[in-house]
Backbone as a printed PyTorch tensor [residue, N CA C, xyz], in Angstrom:
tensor([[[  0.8580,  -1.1580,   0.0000],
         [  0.0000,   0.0000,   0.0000],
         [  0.9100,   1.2280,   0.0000]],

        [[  0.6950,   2.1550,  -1.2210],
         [  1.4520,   2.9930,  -1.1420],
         [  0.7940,   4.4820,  -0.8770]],

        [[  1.3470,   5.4200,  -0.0170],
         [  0.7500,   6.5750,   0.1730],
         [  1.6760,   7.9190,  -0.5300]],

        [[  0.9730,   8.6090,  -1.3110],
         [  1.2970,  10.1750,  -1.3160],
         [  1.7930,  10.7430,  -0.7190]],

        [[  2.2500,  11.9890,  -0.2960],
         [  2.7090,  13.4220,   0.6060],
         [  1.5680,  14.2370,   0.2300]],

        [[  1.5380,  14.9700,   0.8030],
         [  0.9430,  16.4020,   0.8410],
         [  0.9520,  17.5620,  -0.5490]],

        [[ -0.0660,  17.6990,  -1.1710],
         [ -0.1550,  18.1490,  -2.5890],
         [  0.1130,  17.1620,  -3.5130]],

        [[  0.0410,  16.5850,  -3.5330],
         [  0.9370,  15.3100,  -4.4240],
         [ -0.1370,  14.7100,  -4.8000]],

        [[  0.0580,  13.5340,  -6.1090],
         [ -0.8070,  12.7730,  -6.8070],
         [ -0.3040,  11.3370,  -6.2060]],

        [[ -0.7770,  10.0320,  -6.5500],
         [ -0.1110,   9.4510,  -7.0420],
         [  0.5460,   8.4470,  -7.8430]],

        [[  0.6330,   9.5440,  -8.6800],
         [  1.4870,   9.4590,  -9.8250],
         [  2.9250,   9.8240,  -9.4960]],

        [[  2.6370,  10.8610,  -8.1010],
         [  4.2510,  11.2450,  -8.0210],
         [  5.3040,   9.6350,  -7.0690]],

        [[  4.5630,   9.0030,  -6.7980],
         [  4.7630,   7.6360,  -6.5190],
         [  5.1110,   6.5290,  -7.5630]],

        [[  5.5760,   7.1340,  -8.4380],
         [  5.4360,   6.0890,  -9.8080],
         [  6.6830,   5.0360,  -9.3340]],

        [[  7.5530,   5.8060,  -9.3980],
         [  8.6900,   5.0720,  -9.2950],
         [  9.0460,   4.3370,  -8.5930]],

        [[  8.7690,   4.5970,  -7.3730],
         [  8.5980,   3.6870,  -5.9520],
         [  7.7900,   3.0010,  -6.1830]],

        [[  6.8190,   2.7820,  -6.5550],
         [  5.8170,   1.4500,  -7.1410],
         [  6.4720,   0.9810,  -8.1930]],

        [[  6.9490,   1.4600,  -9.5170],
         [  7.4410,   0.3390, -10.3680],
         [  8.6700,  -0.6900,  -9.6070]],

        [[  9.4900,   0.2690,  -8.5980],
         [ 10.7940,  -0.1360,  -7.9940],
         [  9.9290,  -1.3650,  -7.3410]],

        [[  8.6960,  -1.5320,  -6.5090],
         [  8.5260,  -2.2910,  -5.4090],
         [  8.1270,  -3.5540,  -6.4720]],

        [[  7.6000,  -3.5340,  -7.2980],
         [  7.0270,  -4.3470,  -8.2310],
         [  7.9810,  -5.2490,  -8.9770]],

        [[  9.1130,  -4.3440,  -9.0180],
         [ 10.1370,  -5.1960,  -9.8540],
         [ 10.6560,  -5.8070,  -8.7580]],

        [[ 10.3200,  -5.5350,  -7.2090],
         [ 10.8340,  -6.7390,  -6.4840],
         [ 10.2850,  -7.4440,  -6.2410]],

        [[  9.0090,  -7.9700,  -6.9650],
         [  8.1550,  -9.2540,  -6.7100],
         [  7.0770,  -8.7540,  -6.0950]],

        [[  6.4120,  -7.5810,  -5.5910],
         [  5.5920,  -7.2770,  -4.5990],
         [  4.2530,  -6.6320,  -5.6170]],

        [[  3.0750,  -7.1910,  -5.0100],
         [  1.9770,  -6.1490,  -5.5060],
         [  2.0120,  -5.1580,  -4.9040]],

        [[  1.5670,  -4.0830,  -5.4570],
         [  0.7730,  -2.5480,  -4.9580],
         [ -0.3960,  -2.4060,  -5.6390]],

        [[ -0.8660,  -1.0830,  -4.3840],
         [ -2.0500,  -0.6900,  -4.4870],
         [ -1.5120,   0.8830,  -3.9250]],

        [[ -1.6940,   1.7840,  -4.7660],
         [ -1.3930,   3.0050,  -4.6190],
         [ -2.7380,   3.9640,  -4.4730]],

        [[ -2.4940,   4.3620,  -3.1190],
         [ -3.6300,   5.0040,  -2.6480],
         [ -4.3050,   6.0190,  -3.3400]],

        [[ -5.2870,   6.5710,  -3.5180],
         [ -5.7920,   7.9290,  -4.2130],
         [ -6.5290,   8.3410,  -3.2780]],

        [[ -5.7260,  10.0350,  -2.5470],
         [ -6.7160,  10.6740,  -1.9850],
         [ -6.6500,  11.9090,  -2.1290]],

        [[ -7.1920,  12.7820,  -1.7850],
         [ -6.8890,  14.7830,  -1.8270],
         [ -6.3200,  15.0140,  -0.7780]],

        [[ -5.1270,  15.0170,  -0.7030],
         [ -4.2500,  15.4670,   0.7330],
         [ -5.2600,  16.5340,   1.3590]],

        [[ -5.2510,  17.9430,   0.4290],
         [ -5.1810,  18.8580,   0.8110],
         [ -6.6960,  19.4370,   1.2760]],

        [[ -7.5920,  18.9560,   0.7480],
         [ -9.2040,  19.3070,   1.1050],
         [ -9.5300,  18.5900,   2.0370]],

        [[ -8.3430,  17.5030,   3.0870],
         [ -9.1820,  17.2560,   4.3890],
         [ -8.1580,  17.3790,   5.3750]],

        [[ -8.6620,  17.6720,   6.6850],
         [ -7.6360,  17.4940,   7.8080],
         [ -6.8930,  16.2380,   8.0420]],

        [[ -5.9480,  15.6310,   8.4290],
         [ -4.9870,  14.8400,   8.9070],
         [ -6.0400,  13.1330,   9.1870]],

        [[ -7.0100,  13.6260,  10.4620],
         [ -7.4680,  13.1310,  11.1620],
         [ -8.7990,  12.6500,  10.1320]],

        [[ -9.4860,  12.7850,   9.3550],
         [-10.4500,  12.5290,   8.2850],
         [ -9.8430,  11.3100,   7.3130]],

        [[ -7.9760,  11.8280,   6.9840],
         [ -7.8730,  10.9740,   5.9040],
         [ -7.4950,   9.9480,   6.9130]],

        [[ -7.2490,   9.8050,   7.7870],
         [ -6.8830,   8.6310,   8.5300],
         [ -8.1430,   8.1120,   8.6890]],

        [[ -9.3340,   8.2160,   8.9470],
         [-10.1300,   7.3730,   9.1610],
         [-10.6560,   7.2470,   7.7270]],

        [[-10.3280,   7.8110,   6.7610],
         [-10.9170,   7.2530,   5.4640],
         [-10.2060,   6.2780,   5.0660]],

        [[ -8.9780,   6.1240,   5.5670],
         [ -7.9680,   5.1840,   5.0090],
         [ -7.9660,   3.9300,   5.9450]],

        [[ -8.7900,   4.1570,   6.9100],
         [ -8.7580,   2.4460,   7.9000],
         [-10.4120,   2.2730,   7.0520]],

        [[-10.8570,   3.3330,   7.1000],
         [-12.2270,   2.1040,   6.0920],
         [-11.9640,   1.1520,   4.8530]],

        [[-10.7320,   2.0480,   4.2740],
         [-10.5620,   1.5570,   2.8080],
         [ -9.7010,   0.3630,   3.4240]],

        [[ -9.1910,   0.3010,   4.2580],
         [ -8.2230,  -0.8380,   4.8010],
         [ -9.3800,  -2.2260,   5.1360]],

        [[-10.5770,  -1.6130,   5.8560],
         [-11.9150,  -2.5620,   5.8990],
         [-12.1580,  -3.2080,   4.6660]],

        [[-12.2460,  -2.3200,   3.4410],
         [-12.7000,  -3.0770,   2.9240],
         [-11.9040,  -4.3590,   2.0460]],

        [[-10.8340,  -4.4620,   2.6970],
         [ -9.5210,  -5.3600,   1.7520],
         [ -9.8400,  -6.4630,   1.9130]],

        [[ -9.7720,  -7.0900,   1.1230],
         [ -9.6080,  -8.9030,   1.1780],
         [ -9.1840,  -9.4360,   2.5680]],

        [[ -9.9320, -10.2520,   3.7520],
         [ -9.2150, -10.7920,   4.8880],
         [ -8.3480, -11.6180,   4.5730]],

        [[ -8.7380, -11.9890,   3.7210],
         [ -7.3180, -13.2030,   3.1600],
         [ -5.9660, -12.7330,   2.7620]],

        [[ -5.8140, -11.4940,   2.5280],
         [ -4.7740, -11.3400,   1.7440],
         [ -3.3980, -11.4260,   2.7690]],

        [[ -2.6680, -11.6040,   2.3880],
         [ -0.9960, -12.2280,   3.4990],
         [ -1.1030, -10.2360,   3.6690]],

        [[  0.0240, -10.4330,   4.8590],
         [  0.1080,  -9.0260,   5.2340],
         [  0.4450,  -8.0980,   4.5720]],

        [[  0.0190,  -6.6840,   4.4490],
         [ -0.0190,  -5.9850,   3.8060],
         [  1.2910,  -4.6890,   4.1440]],

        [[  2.1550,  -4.3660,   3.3440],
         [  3.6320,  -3.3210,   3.7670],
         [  3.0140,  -2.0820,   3.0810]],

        [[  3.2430,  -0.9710,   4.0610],
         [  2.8680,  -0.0690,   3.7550],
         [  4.0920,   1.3540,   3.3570]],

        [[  4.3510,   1.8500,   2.2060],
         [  5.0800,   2.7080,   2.1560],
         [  4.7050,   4.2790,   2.4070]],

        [[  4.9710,   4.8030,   2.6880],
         [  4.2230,   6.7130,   2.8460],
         [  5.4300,   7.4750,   2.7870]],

        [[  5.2210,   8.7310,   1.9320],
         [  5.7040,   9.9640,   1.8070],
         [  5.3770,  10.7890,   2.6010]],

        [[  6.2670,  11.2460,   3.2260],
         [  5.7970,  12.9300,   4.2610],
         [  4.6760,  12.8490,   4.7680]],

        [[  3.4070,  13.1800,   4.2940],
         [  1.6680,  13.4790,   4.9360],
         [  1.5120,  11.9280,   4.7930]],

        [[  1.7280,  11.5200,   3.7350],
         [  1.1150,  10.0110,   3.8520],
         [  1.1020,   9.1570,   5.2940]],

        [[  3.0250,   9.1140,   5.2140],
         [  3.0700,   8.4510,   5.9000],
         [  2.2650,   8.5680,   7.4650]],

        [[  2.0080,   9.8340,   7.6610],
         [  1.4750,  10.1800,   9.1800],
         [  0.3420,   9.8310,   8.9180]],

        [[ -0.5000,   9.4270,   7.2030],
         [ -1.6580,   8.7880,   7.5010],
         [ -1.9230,   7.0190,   7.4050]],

        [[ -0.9470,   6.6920,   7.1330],
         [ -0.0950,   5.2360,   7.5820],
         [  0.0860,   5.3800,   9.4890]],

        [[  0.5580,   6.3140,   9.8400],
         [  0.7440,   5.8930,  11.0030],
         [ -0.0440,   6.1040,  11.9650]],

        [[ -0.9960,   7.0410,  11.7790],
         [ -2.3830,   7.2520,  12.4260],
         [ -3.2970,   6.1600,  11.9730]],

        [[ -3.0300,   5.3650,  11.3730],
         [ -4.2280,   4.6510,  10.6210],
         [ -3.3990,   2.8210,  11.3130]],

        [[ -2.5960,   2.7830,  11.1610],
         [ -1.5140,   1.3000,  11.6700],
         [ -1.8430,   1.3100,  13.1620]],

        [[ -1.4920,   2.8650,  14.1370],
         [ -1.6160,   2.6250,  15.7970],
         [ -2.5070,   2.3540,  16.6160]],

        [[ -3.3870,   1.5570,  15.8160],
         [ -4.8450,   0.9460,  16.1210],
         [ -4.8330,  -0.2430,  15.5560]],

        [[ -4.9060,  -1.6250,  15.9860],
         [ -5.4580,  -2.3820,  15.6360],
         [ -5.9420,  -2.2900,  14.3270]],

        [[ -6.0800,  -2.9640,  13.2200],
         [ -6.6260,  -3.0030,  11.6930],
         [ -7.1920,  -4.5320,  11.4600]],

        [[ -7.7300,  -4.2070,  10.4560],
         [ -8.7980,  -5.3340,   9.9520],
         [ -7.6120,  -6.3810,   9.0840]],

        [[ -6.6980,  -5.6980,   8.8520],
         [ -5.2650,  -6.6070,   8.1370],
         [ -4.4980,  -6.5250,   8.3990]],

        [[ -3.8640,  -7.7320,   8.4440],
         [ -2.5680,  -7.8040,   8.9720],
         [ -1.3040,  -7.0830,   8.2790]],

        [[ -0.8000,  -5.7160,   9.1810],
         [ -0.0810,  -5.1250,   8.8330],
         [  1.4310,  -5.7470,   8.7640]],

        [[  1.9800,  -5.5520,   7.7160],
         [  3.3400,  -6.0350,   7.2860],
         [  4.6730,  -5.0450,   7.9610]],

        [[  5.2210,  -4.4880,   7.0390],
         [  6.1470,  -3.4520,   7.5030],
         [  5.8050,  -2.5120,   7.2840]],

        [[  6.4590,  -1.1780,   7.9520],
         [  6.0560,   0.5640,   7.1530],
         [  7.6560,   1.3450,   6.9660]],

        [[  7.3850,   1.8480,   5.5910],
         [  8.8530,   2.5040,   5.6660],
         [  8.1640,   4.0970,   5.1800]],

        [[  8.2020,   5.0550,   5.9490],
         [  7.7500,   5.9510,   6.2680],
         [  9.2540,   7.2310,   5.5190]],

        [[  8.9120,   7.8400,   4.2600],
         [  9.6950,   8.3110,   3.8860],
         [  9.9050,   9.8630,   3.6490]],

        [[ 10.6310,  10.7830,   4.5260],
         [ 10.6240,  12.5020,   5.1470],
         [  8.9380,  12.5370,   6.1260]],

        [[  9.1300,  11.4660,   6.4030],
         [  7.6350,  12.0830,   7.4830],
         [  7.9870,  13.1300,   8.5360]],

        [[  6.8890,  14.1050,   8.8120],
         [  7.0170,  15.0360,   9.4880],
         [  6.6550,  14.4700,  10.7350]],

        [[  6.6460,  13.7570,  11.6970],
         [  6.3760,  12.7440,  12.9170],
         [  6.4870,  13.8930,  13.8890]],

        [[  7.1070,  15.0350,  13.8450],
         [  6.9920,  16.1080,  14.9250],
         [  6.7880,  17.8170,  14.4610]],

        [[  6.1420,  17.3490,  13.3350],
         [  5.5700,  18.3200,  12.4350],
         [  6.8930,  19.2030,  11.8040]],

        [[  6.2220,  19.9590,  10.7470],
         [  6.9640,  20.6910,   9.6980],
         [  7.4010,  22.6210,  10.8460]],

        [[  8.7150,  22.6280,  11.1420],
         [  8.7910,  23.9660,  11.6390],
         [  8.5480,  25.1580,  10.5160]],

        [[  8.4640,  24.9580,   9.0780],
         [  8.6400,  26.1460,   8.8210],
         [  6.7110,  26.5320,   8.7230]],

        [[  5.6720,  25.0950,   8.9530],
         [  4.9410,  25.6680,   9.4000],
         [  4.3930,  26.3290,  10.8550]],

        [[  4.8470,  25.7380,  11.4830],
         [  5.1550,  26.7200,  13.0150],
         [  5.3750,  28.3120,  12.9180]],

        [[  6.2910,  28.3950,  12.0230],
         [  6.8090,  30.0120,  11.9280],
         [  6.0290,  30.6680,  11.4220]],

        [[  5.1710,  30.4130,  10.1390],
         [  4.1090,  31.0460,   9.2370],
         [  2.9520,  30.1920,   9.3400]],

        [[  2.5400,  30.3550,  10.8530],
         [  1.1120,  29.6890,  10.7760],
         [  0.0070,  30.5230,  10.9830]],

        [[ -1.1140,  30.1910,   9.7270],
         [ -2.0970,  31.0710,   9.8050],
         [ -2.0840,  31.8070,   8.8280]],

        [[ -0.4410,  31.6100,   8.2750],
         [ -0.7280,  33.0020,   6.9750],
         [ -0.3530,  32.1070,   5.9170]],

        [[ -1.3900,  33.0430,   5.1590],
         [ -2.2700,  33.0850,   3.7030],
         [ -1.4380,  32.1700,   2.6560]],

        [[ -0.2650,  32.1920,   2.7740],
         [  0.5720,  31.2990,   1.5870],
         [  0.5780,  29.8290,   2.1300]],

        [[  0.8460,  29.4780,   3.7060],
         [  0.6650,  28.2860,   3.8450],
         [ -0.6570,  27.7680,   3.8650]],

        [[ -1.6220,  28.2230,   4.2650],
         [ -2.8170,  28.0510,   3.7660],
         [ -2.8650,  27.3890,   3.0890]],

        [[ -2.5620,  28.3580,   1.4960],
         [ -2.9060,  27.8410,   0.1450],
         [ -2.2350,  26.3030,  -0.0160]],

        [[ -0.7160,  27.0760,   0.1020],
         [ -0.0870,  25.7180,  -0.4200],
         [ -0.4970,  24.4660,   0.6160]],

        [[ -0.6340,  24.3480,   1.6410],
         [ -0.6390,  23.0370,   2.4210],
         [ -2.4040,  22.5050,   2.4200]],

        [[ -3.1880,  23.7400,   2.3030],
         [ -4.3510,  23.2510,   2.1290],
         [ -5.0310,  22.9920,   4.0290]],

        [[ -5.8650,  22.3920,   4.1050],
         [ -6.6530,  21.9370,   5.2350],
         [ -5.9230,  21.1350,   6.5090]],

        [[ -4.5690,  20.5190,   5.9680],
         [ -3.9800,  19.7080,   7.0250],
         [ -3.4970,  20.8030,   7.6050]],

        [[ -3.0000,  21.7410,   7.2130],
         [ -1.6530,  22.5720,   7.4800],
         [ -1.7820,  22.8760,   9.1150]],

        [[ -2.9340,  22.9760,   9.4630],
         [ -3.5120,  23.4970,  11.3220],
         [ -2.8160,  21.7870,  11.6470]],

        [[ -2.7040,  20.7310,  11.2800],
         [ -2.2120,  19.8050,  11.8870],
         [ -0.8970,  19.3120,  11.8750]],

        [[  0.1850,  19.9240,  10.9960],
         [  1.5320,  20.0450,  10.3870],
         [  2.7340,  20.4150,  11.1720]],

        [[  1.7250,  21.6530,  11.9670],
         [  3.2590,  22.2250,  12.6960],
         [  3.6170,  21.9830,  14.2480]],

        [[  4.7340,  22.1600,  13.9820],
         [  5.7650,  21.8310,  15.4060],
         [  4.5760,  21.9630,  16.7650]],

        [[  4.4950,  21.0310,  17.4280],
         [  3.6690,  20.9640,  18.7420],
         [  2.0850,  20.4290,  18.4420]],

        [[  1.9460,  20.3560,  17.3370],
         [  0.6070,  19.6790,  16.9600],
         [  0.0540,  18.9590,  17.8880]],

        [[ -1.7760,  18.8930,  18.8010],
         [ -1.6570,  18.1380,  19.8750],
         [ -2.1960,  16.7090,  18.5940]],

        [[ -2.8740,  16.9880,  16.9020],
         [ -2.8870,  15.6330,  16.3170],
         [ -1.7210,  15.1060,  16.5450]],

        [[ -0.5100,  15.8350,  16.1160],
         [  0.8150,  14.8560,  15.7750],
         [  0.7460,  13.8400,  17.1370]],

        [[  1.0220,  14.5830,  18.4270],
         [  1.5940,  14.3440,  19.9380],
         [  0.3370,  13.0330,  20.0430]],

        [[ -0.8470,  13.1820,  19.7560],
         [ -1.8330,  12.0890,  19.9010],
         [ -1.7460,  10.7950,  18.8320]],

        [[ -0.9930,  10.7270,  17.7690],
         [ -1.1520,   9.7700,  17.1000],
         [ -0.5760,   8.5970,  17.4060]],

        [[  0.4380,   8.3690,  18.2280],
         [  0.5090,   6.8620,  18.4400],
         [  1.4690,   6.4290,  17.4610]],

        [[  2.3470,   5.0480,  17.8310],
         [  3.2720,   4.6130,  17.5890],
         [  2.3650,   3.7750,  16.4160]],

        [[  2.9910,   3.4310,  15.2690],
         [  2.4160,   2.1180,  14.3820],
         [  2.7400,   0.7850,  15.1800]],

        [[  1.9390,  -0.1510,  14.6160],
         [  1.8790,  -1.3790,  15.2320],
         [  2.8860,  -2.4780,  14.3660]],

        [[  3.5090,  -2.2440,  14.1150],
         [  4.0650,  -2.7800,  13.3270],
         [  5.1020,  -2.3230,  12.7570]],

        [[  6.2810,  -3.0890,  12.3710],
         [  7.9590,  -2.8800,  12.1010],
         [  7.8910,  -2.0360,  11.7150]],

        [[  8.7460,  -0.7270,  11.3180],
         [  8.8230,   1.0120,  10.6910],
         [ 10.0110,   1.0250,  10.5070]],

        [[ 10.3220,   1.7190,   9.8190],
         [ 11.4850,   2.4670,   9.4300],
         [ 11.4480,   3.7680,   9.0340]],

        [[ 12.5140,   4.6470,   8.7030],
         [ 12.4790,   5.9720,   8.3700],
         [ 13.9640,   6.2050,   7.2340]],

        [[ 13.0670,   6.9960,   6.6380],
         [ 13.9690,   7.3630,   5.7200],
         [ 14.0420,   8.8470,   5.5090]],

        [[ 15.4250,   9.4450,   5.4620],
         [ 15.0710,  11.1330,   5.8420],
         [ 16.3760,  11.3340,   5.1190]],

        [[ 16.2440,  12.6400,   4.6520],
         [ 17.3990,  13.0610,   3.7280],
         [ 17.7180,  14.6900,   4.0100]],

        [[ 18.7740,  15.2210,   3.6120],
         [ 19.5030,  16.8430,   3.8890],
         [ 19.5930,  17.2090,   2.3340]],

        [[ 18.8080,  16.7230,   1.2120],
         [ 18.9280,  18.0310,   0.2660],
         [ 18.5950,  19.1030,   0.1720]],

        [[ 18.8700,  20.2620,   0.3910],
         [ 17.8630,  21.3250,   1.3240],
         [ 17.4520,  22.0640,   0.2460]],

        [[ 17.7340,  22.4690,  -0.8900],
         [ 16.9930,  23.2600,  -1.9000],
         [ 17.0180,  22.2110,  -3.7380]],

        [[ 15.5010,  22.2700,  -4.0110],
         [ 14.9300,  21.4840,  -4.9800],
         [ 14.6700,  22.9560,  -6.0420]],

        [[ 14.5710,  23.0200,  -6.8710],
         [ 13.9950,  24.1710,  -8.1870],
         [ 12.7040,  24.1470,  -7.6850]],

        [[ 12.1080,  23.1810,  -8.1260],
         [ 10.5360,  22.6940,  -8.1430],
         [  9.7790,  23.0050,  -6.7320]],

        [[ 10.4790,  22.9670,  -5.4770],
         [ 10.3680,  22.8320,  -4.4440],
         [ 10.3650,  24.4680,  -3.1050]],

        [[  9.1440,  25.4810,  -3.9800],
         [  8.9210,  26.8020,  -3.0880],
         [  9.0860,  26.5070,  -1.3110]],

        [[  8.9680,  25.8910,  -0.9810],
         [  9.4200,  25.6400,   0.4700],
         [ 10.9120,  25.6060,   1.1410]],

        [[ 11.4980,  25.0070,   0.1020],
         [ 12.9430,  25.0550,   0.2340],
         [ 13.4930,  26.4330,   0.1780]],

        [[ 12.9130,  27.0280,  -0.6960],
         [ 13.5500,  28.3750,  -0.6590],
         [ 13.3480,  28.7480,   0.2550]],

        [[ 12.5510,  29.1060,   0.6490],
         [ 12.6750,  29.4060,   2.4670],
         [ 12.7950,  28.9820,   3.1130]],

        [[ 13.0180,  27.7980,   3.4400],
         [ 13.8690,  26.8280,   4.0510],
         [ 15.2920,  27.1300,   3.9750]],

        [[ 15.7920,  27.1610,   2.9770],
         [ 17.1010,  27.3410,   3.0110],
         [ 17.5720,  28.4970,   3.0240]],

        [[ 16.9030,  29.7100,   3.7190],
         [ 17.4210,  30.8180,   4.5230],
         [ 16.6720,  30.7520,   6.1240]],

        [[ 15.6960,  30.5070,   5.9850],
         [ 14.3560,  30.2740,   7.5790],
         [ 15.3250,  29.5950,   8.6080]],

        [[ 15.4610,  28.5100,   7.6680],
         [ 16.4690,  27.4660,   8.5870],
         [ 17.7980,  26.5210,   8.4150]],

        [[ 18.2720,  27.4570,   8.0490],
         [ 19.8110,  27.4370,   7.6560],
         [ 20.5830,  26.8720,   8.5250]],

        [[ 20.1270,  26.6950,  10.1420],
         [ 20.7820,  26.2460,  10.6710],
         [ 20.6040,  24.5380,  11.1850]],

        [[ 19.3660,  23.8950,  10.7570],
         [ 18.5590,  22.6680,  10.9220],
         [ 19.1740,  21.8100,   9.7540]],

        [[ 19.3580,  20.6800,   9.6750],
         [ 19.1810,  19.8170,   8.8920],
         [ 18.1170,  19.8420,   7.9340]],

        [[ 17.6810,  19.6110,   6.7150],
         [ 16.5940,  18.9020,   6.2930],
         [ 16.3600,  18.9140,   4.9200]],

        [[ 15.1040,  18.4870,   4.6870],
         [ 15.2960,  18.1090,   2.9390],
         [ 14.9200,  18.9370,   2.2000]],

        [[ 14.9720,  20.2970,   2.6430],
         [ 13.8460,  21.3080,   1.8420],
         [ 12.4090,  21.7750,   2.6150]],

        [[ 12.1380,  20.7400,   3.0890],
         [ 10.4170,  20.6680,   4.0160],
         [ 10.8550,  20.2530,   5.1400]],

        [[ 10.8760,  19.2460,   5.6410],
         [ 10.7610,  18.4310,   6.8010],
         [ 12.5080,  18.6380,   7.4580]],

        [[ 12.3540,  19.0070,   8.7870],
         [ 13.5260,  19.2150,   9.7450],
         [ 13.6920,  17.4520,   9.8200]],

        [[ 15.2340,  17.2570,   9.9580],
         [ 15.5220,  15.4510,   9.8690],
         [ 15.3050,  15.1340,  11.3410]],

        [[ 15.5860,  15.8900,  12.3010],
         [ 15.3250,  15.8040,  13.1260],
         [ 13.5680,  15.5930,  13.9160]],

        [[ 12.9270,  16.1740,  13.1250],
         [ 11.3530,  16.0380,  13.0490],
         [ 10.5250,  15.0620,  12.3280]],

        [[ 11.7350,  14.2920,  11.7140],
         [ 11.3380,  12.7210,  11.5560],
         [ 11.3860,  11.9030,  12.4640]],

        [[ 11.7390,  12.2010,  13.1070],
         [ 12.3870,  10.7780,  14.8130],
         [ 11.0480,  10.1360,  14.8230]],

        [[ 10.8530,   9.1600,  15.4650],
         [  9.8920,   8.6190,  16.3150],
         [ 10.8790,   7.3900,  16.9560]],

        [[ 10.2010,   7.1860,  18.0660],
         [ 10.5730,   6.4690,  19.2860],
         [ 10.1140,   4.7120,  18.6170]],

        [[ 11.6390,   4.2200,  18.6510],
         [ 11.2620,   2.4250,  18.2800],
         [ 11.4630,   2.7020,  16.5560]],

        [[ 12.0160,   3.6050,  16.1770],
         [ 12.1070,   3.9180,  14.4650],
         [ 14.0420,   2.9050,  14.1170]]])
């Protein structure tokens, strides 16, 4: 099961699904609107869609990008209707995004982050309430700090010049406990 990030299609998952496929594995690549629901909505839309899966099917590994993954991991720290496999959780914001902390409330993050964004930043009581996944995790986090494509980085890479991170996500604000 593969999840999106935040603004994202996925399609922007292509590759990571052809990659998982050429290692023998099915996928099922999620489709949702990051941005027209809060945090806490797509997580429970995503344990229904988890309801409705085959009980039979052998356990299911879940991959997530950034937002995804926090809806992988809000959605795993509960008990599920399937047996969860592994999660490799990739730039998740697990202690939210600081550069939304700094510009919260105003009008550009808004736009760009859409409806989660009140659940994104540093001290979030969603983030602090979501719970450990139930099942094996990993993390994957990277320091490229400025992308072309990537308006966040640019301010990122003066905002917080002094943090680690990939453009968006502080590496340090990936941690989770048992990762």
């Amino acid at each position: 099961m593969i999840l999106h990030g935040l603004g994202r299609t996925r399609t922007s998952m292509r590759r990571i699904t052809a990659g998982i496929r050429a290692a023998g594995f099915r996928t099922h690549n999620w489709r949702y609107h990051s941005r027209l629901h809060r945090l806490g909505d797509h997580i429970d839309n995503f344990r229904a869609y988890l309801g409705d899966i085959d009980k039979n099917e052998a356990a299911i590994h879940f991959v997530g990008h950034s937002f995804g993954s926090l809806v992988i991991r809000g959605a795993t720290a509960e008990s599920l209707p399937v047996d969860p496999g592994r999660i490799v959780m990739i730039a998740p914001p697990n202690s939210g995004v600081g550069i939304i902390k700094r510009f919260d409330g105003a009008l550009p993050a808004r736009w760009f982050y859409g409806r989660p964004v009140r659940d994104l930043g540093q001290g979030s009581t969603l983030l602090d309430q979501l719970g450990l996944p139930r099942a094996e995790y990993g993390i994957i986090a990277g320091s490229g700090r400025f992308h072309l494509l990537n308006p966040v980085s640019w301010v990122n890479t003066f905002a917080s010049e002094d943090l680690e991170h990939d453009g968006t996500v502080e590496i340090e604000n990936t941690r989770l406990s048992g990762m």
